[in-house]
N, C-alpha and C positions, 0 to 999 in steps of 0.2 A: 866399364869404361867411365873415364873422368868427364867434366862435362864439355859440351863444344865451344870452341872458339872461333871467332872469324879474327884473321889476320889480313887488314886493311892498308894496301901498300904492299903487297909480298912479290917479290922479284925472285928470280933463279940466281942471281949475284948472291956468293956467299960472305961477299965484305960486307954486304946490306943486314940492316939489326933485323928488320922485319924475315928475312930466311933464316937468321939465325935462332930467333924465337920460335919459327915455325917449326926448326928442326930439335929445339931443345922439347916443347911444349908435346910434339912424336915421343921422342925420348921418354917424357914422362908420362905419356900413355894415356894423352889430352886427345880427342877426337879435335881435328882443326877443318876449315873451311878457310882457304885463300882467294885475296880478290887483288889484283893489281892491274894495273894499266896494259900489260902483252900476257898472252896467255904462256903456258909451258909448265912446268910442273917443280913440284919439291917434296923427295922423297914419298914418290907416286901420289902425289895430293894433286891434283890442279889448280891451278891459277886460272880463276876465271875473271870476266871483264864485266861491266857491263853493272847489271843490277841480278845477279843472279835470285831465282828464288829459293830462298833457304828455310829451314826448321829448326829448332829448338836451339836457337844462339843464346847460348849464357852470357858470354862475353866478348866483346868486339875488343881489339887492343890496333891502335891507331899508331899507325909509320906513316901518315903522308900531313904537310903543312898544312897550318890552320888555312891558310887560301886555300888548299884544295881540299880541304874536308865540305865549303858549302853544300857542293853538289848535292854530298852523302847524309847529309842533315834528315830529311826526311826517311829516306832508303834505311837507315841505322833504326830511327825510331819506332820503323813499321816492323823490324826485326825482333822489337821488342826485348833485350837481352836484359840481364838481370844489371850488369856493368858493362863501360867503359872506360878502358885503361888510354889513357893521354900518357904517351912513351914521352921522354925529353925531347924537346923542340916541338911538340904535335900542342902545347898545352892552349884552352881555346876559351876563355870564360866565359864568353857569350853562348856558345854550344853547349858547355858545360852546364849552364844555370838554364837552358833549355830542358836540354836530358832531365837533371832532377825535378822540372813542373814536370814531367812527362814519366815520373817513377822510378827513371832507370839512375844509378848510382856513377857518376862520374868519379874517376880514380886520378888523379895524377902519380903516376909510376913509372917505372921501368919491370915491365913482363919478365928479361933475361932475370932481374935482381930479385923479383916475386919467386920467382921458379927455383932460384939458386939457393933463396933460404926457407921454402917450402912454406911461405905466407899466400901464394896463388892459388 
């Protein structure tokens, strides 16, 4: 198994970039962990709410705007992953230059674009 991801911002809407990462990232045989606002599921994953407690998160890759990322500021950091992928429109400099005093590697990317040319 490839390493985990959390996908932050994941909805059951398949127009939304965050279930389609979610369902490419399956596809390539990524263990994923989803967190979004309603629960319900993608491709038997759950969508959980809340602050779930999780383990061994490599990498968190971020679908919801820099305003609602606040919250998740600490919640992300205590997660400890190795990176964070800032998808387009999620990019956040202030969190960003947090993360790296705090070890973890801030990415600005696109997950869909990492995955399609096998740089993820």
């Amino acid at each position: 198994m490839k390493s985990k991801t959390l996908v932050v911002g994941a909805s059951e809407n398949p127009e939304r970039y965050a279930n389609k990462a979610a369902n490419r990232l399956v596809q390539q045989g990524h263990e994923i962990e989803l967190l979004g606002l309603r629960s319900g599921t993608i491709r038997n994953h759950p969508i959980q709410t809340g602050r779930p407690e999780l383990n061994d998160i490599d990498t968190v890759t971020l679908y919801v705007s820099p305003k609602n990322q606040t919250g998740l500021y600490d919640y992300i950091k205590e997660l400890k992953p190795r990176r964070v992928i800032f998808n387009p429109g999620t990019e956040n400099p202030a969190f960003e230059k947090d993360l790296e005093q705090n070890g973890i590697e801030p990415i600005e990317a696109c997950t869909l674009v990492m995955l399609a040319i096998g740089q993820y």
